[in-house]
N, C-alpha and C positions, 0 to 999 in steps of 0.2 A: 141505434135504430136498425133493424132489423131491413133488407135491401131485399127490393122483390126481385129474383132472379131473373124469372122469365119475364120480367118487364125489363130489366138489362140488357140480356141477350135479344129479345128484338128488337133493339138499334142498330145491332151490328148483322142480323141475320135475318133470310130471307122470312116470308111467312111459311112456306114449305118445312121448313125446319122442327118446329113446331105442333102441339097436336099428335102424337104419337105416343103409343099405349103401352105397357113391359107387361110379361105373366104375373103376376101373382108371387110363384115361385120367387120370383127377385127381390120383392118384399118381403119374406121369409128370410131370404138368406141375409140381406143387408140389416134384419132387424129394424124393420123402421118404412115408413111412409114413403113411396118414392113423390116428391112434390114438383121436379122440374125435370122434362124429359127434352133433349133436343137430339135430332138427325140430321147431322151435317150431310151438305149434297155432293162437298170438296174435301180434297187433302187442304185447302187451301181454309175454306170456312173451319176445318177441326185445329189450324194454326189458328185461328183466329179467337176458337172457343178455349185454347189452351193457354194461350196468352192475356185475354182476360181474365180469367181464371188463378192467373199467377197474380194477376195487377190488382184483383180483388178479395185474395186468400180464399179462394174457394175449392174443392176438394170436385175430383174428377173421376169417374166411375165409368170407363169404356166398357160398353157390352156389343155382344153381337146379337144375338136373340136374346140373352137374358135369362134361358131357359134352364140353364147347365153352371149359372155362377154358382163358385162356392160361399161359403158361409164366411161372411170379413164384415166390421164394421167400422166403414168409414165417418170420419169427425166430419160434424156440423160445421159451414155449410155445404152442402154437396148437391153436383148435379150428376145425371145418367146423360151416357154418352151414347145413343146407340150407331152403328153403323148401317142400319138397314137402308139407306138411302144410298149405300155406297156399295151398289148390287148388279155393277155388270164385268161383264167380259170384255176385256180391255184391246188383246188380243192373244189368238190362239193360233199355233204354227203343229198340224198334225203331225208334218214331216218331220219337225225336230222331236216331238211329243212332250214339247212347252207349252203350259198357259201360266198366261195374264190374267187376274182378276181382281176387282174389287175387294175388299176384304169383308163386305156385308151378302157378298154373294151367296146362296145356300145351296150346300153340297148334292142336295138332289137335282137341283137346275142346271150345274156345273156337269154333272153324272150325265144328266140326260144327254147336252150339246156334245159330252165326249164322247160317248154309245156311239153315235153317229158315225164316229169316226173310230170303232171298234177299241177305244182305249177308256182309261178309266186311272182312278185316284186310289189305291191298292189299302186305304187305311180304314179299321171299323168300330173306333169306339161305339159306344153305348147311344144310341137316336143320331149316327150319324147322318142320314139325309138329310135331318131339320136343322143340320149347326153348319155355323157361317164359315167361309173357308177362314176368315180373318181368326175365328173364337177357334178354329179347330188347331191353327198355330198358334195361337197365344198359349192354347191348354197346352200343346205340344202331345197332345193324345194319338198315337198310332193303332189301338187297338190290339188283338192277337195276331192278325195280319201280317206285324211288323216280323215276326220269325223268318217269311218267305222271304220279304221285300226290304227289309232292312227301315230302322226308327223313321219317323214325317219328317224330322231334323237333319237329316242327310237327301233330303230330295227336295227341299225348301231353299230354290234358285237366286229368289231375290226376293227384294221387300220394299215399300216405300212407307217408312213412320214418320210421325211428329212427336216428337220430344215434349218434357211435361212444361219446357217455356216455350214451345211455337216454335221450334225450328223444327226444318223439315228434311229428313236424310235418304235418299237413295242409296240400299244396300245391295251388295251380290249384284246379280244380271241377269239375264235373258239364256245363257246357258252354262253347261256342265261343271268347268272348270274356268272360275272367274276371280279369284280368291290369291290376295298374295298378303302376307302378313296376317297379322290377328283380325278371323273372322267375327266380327261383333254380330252377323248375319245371325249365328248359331247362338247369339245372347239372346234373341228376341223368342225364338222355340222356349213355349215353357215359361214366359214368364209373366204371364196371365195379366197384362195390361197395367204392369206396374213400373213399367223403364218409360214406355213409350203407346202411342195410340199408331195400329197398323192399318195403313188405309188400302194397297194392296198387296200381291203377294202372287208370286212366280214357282212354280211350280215344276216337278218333271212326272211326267205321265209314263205310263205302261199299257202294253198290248192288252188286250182282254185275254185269258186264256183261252186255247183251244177247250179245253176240257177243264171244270173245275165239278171236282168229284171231292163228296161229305163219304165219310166213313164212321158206321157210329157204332158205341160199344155201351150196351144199360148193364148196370144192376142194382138191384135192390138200396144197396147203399154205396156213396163214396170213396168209401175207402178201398172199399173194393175193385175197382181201378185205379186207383194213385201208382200201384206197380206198374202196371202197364202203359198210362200215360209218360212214366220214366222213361219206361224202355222206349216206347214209342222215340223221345226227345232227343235220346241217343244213339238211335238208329242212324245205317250209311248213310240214310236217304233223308232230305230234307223238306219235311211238307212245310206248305203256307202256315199253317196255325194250328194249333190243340189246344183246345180247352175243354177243362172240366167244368162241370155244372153238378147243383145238389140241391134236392129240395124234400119235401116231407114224402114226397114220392118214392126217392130213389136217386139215384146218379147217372150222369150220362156222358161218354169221351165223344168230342166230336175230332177229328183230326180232316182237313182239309188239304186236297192233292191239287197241286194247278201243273198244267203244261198240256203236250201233244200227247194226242192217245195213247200213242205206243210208251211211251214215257211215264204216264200215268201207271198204266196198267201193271206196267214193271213195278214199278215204286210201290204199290198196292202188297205186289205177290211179296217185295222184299222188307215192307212193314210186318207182315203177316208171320212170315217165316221168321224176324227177326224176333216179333213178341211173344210167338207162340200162341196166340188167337186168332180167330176169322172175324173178321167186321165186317157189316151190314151197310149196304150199299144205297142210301139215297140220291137221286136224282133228281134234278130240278124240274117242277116251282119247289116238288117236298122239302130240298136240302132247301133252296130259298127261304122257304119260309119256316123252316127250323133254325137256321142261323138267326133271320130279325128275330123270333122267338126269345134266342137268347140270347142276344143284344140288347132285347128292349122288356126284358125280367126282372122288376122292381125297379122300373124306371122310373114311377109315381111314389114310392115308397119315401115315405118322410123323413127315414134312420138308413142312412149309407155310410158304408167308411170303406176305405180300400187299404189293405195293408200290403208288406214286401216282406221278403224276406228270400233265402239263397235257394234258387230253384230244388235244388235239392232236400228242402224242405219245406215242401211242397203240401206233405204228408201231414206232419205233424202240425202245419198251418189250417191246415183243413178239420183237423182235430176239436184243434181250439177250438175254431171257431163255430164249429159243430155241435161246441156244447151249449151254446144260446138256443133258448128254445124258439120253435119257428121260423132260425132263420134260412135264407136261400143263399148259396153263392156260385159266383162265378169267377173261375181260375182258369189266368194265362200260364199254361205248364212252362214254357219255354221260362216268362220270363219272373216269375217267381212270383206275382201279386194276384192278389184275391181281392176281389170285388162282394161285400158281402151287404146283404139287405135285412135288416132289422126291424123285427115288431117292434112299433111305441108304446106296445100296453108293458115294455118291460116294468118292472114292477119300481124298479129305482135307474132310470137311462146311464145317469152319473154316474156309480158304482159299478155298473156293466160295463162302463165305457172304459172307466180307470183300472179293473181288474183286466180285460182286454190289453188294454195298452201296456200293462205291467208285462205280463203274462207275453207279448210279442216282442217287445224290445229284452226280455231274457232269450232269448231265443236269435236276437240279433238282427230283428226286425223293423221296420219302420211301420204308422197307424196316420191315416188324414183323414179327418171327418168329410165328406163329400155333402152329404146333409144329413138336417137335423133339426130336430122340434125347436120354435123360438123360445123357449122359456129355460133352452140348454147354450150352456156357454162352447162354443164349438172349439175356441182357442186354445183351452186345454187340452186337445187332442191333437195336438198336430207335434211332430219328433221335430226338437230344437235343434236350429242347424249347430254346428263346432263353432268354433272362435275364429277360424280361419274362413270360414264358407260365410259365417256373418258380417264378418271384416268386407268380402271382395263381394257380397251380397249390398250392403252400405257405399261401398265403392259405387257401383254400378248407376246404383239409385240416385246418388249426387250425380254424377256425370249423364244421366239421362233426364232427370226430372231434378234440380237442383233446387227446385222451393217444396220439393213431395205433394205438387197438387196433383200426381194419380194415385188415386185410391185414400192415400193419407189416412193407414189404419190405424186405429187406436192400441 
């Protein structure tokens, strides 16, 4: 007989818990009906949801908005875990330029309280403001960003998870250098809610810059600056981020400078001299609102995948994936992966996908489907880890969730 969930879990949790809605998007990606939503208010209630859970074979599905999961389908029965009840600021020490936060916290709320105090969270995946700081660590997503400031994984202080039988770990600390022996801290970056459920998350902040100046280069087509975004990469000078963009329009280098004027300015003259072009100078709100532009470019798009391969080919990534017709992408030059957006009227998705994925992994690449039509099996696209990476990837998973009630994918 078939066990009503939500009639379980209200014995053990509050009525607050309860009643709480996911996008749409999340049905999509799980394949399948979400039927039982609960938002725990505690570390303490998600120990208690996870331990149930164990005790009644049930399959556990941590999200933070829900907005950004990727496409996994967990075995019957399962419940959504979201964090959104677990959304405040814990606390925040300016001086040291640490915070504490909830892990359902949302990056634009966190942003604002930091502004305040001239600092900020240096990292810009794809609809960053709308994702939780919790889902923005579990992705382990640093965005292009990460060139200036170095990956989210090396500025990720501390943590507090529950494990997939209800224990509960305080990781890392409050600041810089906390760490002796094997840091497990740097296991939870990245591993999308499948070791453990994170309830908050410590942080290290940075100044805002004096000056952050866009420098941007068009032309007609992509390819046509692939050389220069090179050169750009391997220039003395070190800007925040460069990325290319491409679309039926044309192509566009955006390269972003942070620091004090005079510094700036420098760095400018000696991109310039170094590429042998002049770039066009936008200023904010423009360069603002040219960066979300192109952060939030096929954000709705139903067909995403993001591939890798060795910054150095860069080029010839771009190529490929150039030959799809209609699509849009977006490349982090520095760190060699493209974010590409796909029409679903492809004529056969599957055969696109699998000629794709051929055609990248010659090349020495790796392919993750991000999203994708329900009627498309997503699993086939994702590059199998080695023997050894699956080995201490199994490892992991016993020793954090020892019954597999997170996620519990098929």
């Amino acid at each position: 007989m078939r066990v009503d969930l939500t009639d379980s879990l209200s014995r053990l949790l509050p009525e607050e818990a309860f009643g709480h809605s996911v996008p749409s998007s999340l049905w999509t990606a799980l394949r399948t009906d979400v039927e039982t939503v609960v938002a725990p208010g505690s570390a303490e209630e998600v120990a208690t949801i996870l331990k149930w859970a164990s005790e009644m074979g049930v399959r556990v599905v941590p999200i933070g908005t829900g907005a950004h999961t990727y496409p996994r389908y967990p075995r019957d029965p399962f419940i959504v875990l979201t964090t959104s009840r677990l959304n405040e600021i814990q606390h925040y020490e300016p001086a040291d330029l640490t915070m504490t936060a909830s892990a359902g916290a949302s990056i634009r709320d966190l942003s604002t309280e930091m502004a305040t105090h001239g600092q900020w969270l240096p990292f810009d995946p794809p609809d960053v403001p709308n994702r939780t700081l919790g889902g923005l660590v579990a992705t382990g997503l640093s965005g292009p960003l990460w060139a200036g400031y170095g990956q989210l994984r090396n500025h990720v202080l501390g943590a507090t998870i529950v494990c997939g039988d209800g224990r509960a770990l305080r990781l890392g600390g409050k600041v810089v250098k906390n760490v002796a022996g094997f840091d497990i801290l740097k296991v939870m970056v990245g591993s999308r809610g499948e070791l453990a459920v994170i309830t908050s998350v410590t942080v290290r902040l940075f100044p805002l810059p004096v000056v952050d100046r866009l420098l941007v280069l068009e032309a007609t087509d992509v390819s046509e600056l692939v050389s220069t975004a090179r050169a750009v990469a391997t220039a003395p000078i070190m800007p925040a981020s460069i990325i290319l963009s491409a679309t039926s329009d044309g192509g566009r280098l955006l390269v972003r400078l942070h620091g004090a004027r005079v510094s700036v300015e420098a760095d400018q003259k000696s991109l310039e001299k170094h590429t042998g072009v002049s770039f066009e100078v936008r200023n904010t709100p423009e360069a603002e609102s040219l960066l979300v532009q192109e952060r939030g470019s096929g954000i709705d798009t139903e067909l995403v995948v993001r591939v890798w391969a060795l910054p150095s080919r860069i080029g010839v990534l771009l190529d490929l994936l150039k030959q799809v017709p209609g699509v849009s992408l977006n490349a982090d030059v520095y760190g060699g992966s493209v974010r590409a957006y796909l029409p679903v009227n492809l004529s056969d998705i599957e055969s696109s996908l699998a000629g794709l994925q051929k055609d990248i992994e010659e090349l020495g690449g790796t392919i993750r489907v991000l999203r994708i039509p329900a009627e498309v099996d997503a699993s086939s696209y994702f590059a199998k880890p080695l023997v050894d990476e699956g080995e201490l990837a199994a490892g992991l998973k016993r020793a954090f969730d020892p019954h597999a009630v997170l996620w519990g994918i098929e």
